[in-house]
N, C-alpha and C positions, 0 to 999 in steps of 0.2 A: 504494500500500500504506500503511495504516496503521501508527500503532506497537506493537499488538497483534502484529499479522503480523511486525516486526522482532523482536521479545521473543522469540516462537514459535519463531522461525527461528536466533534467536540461542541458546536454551537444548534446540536438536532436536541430538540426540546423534546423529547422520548430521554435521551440518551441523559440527560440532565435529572428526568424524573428516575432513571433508573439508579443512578449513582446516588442523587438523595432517598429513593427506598432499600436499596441494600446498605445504605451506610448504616440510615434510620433500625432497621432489623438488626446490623451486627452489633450495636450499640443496645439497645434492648436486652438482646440476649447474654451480654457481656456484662451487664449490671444484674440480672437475671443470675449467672455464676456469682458475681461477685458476691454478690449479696448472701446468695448461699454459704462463701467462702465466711465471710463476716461472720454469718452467723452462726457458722461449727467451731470461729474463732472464739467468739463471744462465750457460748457453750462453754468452751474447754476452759474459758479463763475465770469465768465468775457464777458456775454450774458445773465445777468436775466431779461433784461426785452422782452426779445423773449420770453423766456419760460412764461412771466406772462401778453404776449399781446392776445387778446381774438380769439377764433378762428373766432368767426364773430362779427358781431357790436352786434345782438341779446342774443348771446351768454351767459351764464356767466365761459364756460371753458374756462379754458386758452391753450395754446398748450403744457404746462409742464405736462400735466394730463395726453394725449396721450403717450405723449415720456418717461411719466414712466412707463405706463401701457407696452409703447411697449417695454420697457428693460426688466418688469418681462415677457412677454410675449417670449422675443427671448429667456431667460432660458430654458423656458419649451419645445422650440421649439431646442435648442441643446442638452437638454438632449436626446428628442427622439431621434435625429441623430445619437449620441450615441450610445443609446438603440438600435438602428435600424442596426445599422451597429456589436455591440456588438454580439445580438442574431442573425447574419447573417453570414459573414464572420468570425470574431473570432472564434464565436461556431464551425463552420464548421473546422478550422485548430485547433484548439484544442481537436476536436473527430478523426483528425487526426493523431496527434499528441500522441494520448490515440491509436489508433490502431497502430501504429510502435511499440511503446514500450511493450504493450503487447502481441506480436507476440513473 
């Protein structure tokens, strides 16, 4: 591609709303983590012994083992939203976006 084709693509008011809805989304979801992150911080620092009371009397997990497993677990579980939403609607306004410009 040329830098005609970058200009085009840069000032296609598609191309503008797509770069302000995937920013908007990955920022969402990134406070979405963090937040999470914060608050198993939180937990551990002024709540530890929730996190190190057992989950039953039998037991020897504690409840910190779950709710860490379930923070790495919502990672993977936002990225696919992501992913999902990336390879969907982005892709789609961006093949869009490639057909305007090169007409």
């Amino acid at each position: 591609m040329n830098d005609s084709i970058y200009l085009r693509i840069e000032q296609n008011p598609r191309f503008q709303e797509l770069v302000a809805k995937r920013e908007r989304f990955a920022w969402i979801l990134s406070a979405i983590m963090l937040g999470l992150y914060v608050i198993f911080i939180l937990l551990i620092a002024f709540q530890p012994q929730l996190l190190g009371t057992r989950i039953s009397a039998e037991s020897s997990v504690t409840w910190g083992i779950p709710m860490g497993v379930g923070l790495i677990v919502s990672a993977f579980v936002l990225t696919g939203i992501y992913v999902q939403r990336a390879n969907g609607e982005f892709d789609r306004l961006n093949q869009a976006i490639l057909a305007e410009v090169e007409e």
